[in-house]
C-alpha positions as CSV (number, residue, x, y, z in Angstrom):
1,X,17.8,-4.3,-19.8
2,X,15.7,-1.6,-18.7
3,X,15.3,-1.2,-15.1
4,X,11.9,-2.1,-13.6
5,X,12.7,0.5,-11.1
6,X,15.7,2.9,-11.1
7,X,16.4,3.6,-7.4
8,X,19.9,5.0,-8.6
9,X,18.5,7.5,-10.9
10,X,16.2,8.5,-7.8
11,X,19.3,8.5,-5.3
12,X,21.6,10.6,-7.5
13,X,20.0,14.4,-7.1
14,X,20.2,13.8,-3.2
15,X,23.3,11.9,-3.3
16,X,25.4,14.1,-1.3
17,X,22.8,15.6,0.6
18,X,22.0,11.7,1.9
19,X,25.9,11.3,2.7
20,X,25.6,14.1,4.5
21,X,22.8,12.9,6.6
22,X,23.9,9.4,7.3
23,X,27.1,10.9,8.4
24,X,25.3,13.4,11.3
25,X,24.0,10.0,12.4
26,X,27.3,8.2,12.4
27,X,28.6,11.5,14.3
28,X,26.4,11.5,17.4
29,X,26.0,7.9,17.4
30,X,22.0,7.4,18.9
31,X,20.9,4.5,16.0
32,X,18.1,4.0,18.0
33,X,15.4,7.1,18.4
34,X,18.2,9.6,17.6
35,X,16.6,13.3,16.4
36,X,16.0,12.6,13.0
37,X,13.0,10.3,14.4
38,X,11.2,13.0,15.6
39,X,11.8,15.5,13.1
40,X,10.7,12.6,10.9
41,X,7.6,12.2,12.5
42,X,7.1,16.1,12.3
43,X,7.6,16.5,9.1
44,X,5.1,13.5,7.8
45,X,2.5,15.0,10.1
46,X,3.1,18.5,8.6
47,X,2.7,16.9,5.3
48,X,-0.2,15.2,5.7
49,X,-2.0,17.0,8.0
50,X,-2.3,14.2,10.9
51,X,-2.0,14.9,14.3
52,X,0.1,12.1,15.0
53,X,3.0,10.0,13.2
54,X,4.4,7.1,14.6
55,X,7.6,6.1,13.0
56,X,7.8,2.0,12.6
57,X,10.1,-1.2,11.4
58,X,8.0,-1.8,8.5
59,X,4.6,-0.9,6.8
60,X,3.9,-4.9,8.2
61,X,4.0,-3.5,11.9
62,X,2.4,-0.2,11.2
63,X,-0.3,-2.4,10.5
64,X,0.4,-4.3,13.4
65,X,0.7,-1.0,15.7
66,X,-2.8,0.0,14.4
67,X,-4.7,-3.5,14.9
68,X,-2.9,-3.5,18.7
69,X,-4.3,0.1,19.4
70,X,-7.8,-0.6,17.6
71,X,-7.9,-3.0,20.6
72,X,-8.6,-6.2,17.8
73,X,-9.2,-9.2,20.0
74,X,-8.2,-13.1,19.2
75,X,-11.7,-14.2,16.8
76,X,-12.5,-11.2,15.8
77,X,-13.3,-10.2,11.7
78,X,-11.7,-8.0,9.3
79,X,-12.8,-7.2,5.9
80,X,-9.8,-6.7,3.5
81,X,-9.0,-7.3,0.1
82,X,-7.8,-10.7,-1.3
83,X,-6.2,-8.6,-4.1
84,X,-3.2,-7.2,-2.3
85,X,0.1,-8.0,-1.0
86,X,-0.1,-10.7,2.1
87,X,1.1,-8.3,4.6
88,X,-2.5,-6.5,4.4
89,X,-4.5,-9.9,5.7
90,X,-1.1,-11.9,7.5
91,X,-1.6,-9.0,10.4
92,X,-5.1,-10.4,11.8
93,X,-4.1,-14.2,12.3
94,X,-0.8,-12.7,13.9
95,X,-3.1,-11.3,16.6
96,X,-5.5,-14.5,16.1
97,X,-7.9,-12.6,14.6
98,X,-9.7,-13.4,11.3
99,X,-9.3,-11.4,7.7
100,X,-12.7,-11.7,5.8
101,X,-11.9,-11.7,1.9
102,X,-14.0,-8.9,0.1
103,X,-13.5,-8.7,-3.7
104,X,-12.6,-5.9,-6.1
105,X,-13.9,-3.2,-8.2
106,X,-12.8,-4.3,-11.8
107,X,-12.0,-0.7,-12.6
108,X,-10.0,0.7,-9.8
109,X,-8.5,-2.8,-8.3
110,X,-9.6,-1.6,-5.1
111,X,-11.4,-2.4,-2.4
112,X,-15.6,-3.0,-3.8
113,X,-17.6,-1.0,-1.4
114,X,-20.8,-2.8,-2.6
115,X,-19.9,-6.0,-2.3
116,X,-18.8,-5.1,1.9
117,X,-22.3,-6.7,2.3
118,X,-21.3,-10.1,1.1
119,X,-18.3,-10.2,2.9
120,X,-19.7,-9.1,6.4
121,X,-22.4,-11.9,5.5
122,X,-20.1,-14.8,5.1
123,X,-18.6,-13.7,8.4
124,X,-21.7,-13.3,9.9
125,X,-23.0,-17.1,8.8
126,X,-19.7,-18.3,10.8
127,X,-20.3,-16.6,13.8
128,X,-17.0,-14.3,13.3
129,X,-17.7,-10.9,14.2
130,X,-16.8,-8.6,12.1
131,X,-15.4,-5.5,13.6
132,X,-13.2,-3.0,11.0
133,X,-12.4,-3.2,7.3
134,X,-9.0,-2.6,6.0
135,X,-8.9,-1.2,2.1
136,X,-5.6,-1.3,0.4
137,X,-4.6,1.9,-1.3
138,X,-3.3,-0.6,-4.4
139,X,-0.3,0.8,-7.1
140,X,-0.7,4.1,-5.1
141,X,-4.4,5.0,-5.8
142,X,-6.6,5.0,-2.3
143,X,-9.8,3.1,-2.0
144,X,-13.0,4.2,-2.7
145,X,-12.8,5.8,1.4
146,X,-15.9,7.4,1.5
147,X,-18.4,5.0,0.7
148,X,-16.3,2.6,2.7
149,X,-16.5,4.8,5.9
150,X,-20.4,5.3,4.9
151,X,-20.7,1.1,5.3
152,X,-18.5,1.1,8.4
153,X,-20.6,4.1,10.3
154,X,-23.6,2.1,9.3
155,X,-22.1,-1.2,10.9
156,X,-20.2,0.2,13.7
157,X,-16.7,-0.8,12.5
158,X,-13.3,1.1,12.6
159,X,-11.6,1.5,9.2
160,X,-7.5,1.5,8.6
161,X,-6.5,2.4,5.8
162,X,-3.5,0.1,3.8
163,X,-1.3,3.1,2.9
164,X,1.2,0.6,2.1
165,X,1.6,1.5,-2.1
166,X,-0.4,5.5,-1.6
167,X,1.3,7.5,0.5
168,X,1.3,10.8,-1.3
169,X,-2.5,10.6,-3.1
170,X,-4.7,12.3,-2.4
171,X,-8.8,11.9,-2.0
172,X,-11.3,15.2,-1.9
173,X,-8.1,17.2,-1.7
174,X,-7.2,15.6,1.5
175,X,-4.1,13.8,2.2
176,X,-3.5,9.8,2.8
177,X,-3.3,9.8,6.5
178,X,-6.2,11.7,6.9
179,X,-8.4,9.0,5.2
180,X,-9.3,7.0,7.5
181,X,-9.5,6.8,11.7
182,X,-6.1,5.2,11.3
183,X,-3.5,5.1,8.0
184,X,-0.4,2.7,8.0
185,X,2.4,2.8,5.3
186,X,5.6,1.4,4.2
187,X,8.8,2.8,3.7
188,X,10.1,-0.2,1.5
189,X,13.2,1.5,-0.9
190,X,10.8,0.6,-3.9
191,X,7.7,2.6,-2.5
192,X,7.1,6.5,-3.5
193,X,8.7,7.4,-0.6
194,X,11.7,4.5,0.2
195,X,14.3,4.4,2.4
196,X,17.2,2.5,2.2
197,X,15.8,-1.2,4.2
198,X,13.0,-1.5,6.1
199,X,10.5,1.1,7.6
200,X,7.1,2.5,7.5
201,X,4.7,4.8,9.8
202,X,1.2,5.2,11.6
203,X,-1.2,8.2,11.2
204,X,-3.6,9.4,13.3
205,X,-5.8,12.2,14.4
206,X,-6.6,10.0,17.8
207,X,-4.9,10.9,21.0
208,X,-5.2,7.2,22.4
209,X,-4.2,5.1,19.1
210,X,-1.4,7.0,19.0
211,X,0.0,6.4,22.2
212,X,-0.7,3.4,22.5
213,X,0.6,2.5,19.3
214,X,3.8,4.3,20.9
215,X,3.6,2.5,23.9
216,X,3.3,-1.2,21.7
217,X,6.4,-0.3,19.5
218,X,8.6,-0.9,22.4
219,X,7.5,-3.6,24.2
220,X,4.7,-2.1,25.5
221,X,6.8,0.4,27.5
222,X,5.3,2.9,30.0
223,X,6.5,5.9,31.4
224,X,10.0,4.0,32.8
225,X,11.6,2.1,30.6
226,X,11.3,-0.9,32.9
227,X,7.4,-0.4,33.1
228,X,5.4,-2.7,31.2
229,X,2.1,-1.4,30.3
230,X,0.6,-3.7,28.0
231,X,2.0,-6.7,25.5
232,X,4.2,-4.8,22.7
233,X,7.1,-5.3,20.2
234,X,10.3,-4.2,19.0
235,X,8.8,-2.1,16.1
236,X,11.0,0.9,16.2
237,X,12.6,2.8,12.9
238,X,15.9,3.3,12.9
239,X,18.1,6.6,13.2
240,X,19.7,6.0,9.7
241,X,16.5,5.3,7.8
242,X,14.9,8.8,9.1
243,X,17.6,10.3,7.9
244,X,17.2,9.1,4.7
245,X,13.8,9.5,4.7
246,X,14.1,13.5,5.7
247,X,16.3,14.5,2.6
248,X,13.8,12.0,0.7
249,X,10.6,13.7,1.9
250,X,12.1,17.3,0.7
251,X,11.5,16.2,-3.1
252,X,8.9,14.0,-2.8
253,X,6.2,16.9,-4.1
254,X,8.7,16.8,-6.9
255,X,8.9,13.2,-7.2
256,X,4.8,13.1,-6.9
257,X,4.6,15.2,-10.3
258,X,7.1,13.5,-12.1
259,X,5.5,9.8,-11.6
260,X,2.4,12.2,-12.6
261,X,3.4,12.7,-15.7
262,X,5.2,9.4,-16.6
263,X,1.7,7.7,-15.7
264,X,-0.1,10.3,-18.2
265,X,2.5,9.4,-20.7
266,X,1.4,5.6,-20.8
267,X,-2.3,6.2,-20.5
268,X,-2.1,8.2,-23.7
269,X,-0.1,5.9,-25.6
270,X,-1.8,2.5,-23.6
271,X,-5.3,3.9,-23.7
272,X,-6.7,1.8,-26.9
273,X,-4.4,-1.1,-26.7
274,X,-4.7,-2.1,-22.8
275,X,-7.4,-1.1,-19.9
276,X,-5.9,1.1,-17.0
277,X,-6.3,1.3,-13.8
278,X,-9.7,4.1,-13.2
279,X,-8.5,7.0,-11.7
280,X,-11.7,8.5,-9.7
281,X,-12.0,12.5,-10.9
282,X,-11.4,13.4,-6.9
283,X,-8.5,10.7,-6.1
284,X,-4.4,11.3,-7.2
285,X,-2.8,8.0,-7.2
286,X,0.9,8.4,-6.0
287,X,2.0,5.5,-8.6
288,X,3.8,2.8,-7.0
289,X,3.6,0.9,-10.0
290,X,2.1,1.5,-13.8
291,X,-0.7,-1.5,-13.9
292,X,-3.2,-1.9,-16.3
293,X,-5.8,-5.4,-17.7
294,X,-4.7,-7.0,-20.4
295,X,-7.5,-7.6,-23.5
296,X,-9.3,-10.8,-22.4
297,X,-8.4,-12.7,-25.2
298,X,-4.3,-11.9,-24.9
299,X,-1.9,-14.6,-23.7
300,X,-0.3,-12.9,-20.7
301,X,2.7,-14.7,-20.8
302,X,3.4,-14.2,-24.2
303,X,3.4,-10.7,-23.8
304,X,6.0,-10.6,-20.8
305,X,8.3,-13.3,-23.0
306,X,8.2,-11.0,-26.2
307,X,8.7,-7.7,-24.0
308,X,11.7,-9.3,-22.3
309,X,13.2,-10.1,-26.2
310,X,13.1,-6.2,-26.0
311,X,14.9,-5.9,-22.6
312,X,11.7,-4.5,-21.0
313,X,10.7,-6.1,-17.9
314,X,7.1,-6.8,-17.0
315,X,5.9,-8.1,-13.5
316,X,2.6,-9.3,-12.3
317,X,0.7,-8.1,-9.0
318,X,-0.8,-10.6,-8.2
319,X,-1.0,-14.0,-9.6
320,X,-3.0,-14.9,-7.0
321,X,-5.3,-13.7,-4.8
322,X,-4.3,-14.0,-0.7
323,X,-7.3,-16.4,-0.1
324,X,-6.1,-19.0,-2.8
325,X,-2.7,-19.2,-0.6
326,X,-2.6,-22.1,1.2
327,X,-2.6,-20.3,4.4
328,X,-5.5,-18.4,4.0
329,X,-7.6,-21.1,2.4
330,X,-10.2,-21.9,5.5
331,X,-10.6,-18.1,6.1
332,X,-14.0,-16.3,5.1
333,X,-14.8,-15.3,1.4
334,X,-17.5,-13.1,0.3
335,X,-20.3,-14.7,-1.3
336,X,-22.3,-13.4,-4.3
337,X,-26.3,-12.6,-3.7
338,X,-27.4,-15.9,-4.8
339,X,-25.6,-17.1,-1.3
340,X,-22.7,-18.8,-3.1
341,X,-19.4,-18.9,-2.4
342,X,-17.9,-17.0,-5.6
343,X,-14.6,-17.5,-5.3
344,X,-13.9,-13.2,-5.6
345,X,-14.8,-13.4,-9.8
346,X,-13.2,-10.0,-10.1
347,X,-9.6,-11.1,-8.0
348,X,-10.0,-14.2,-9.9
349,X,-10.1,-11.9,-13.5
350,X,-7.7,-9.3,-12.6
351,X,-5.0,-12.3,-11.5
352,X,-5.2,-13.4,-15.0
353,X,-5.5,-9.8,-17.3
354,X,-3.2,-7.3,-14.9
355,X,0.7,-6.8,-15.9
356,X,3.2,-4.1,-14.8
357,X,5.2,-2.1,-16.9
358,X,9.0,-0.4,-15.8
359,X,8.1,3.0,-13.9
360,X,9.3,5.6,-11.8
361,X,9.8,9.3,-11.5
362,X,13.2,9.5,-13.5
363,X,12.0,7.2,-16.2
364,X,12.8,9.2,-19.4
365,X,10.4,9.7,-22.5
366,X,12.9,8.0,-25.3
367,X,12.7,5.0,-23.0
368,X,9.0,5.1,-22.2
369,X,8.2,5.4,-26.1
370,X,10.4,2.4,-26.5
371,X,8.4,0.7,-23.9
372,X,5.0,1.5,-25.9
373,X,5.4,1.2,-29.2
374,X,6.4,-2.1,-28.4
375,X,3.7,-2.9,-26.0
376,X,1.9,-1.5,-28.9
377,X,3.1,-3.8,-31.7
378,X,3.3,-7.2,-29.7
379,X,-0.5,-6.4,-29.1
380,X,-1.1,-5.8,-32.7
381,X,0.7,-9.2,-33.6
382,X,-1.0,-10.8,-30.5
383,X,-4.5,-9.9,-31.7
């Protein structure tokens, strides 16, 4: 079976050099904010060019950290994407505030700036005020950010950026991070940049987010450690993971080029036979994952059952879009011009075309033409 993701191949370059690190930890014993977090933070900021890093638990509490500092207030509205993974819209009702479904652009996945309208509209005809918009940087590629910040100037609303999938793209040669007032991501083992459990960060170029995003991630803590400033969490990385994450970071330009080239390996070969994800001329994607839409008329599931006769895995992000959860279900919904509730037509259509083939940075090009040719010859039978 061919792995969807080969963290071993990934770990085994660094192998020693992580050993090493972990060690160092082991060795001066501080688990909790030991050096490597700051260096950590240092380094992050140096690479993208944010003033501020904040270290966190998860990419789920970066996001948390962020709302907290935005000051988002029980009843309030966010605009995100139903398209996504649940940690992007489960983050406002933890705070009792409201996420406001928006659909997607069919070509990109992402975020549909035109359509922020409708979706501020539908909030607006429930009385929720709407007060930020949180775009998803989905399989690594950012949102369309500057026509998103263009509706939120207009509208007054703050915009964070779900860096979740997209740390290392890139948008008008400026770095994820720098996107947006505030960026959150994930260090999840099977994102670009992984560690080994949980983690993730917050970026900023604001003074006051930052620290009070600081401030949040230990219970609210103030300048004594018994001196409660405001209502927090525990939300801190670990020492371990940061050093992980340091030898990590050191090839991740590397790492960056080689999912590069893997992704332009599939487009050529996938190009006529499936529709890619639309990679904007002034956007890099980072490549979490190798997605792409299915021909309408192609039974999805007969696809994944004659690749896995092959020994090639195939997953689907999403099956279903976050409103259609049960949870979310009573939450807002953009609506289409004529005033009816549409459902998201593009979220429904890309649940029910997109599939995910085997990817990352190590994957080799005898495998990867194995993997096409016969993508490529159950489509031709499939047609």
């Amino acid at each position: 079976m061919i792995p969807f993701i080969d963290l071993a191949a990934q770990q085994a370059p660094i192998r020693s050099d992580i050993d090493k690190a972990i060690q160092a930890v082991l060795d001066h014993g501080r688990y909790i904010m030991g050096p490597e977090i700051e260096q950590l933070e240092y380094k992050l900021a140096e690479f993208t060019g944010s003033k501020h890093v904040v270290s966190t638990s998860s990419g789920t509490d970066a996001l948390l950290l962020c709302l907290m500092a935005l000051g988002l207030k029980p009843g309030d509205g966010v605009i995100v994407p139903s398209f996504s993974f649940a940690a992007s819209a489960e983050v406002m009702p933890c705070l009792g505030a409201i996420p406001v479904f928006g659909d997607v652009d069919r070509h990109s996945f992402t975020l549909d700036p035109t359509r922020l309208a409708d979706a501020k509209a539908s909030a607006d005809a429930l009385g929720v005020n709407v007060v930020g918009i949180i775009p998803v940087g989905l399989f690594g590629q950012p949102a369309n950010m500057p026509a998103i910040q263009d509706f939120a100037n207009a509208h007054g609303l703050w915009v964070l950026d779900d860096a979740a999938q997209s740390l290392g793209a890139t948008q008008q040669n400026r770095q994820v991070g720098q996107l947006a007032k505030a960026t959150a991501t994930s260090f999840f083992p099977a994102k670009p940049l992984g560690c080994y459990g949980d983690g993730g960060a917050l970026f900023t170029d604001d003074d006051g987010l930052a620290e009070i995003a600081k401030s949040a991630r230990v219970h609210g803590m103030g300048k004594n450690r018994y001196d409660y400033e405001r209502i927090g969490m525990t939300a801190r990385l670990d020492t371990i993971q940061a050093a992980v994450l340091l030898e990590k970071l050191k090839i991740f330009p590397d790492e960056l080029a080689r999912r590069q080239s893997r992704a332009d390996r599939y487009n050529a070969a996938l190009k006529d036979i499936v529709i890619p994800q639309y990679l904007a001329s002034d956007t890099t994607s980072s490549w979490a994952q190798y997605c792409f839409l299915l021909p309408q008329h192609v039974d999805r599931d007969m696809v994944q059952k004659r690749l896995m006769e092959k020994g090639i895995p195939s997953v689907v992000y999403y099956k279903m879009g976050i409103h259609e959860h049960a949870p979310y279900a009573a939450y807002p919904l953009a609506k289409a011009a004529d005033g009816k509730n549409d459902r998201l037509p593009v979220t429904a259509e890309l649940c029910q075309r997109i599939l995910s083939l085997p990817f990352h940075a190590w994957l080799d090009d005898v495998t990867q033409d194995y993997i096409t040719d016969h993508v490529a010859a159950i489509m031709d039978d499939l047609a």
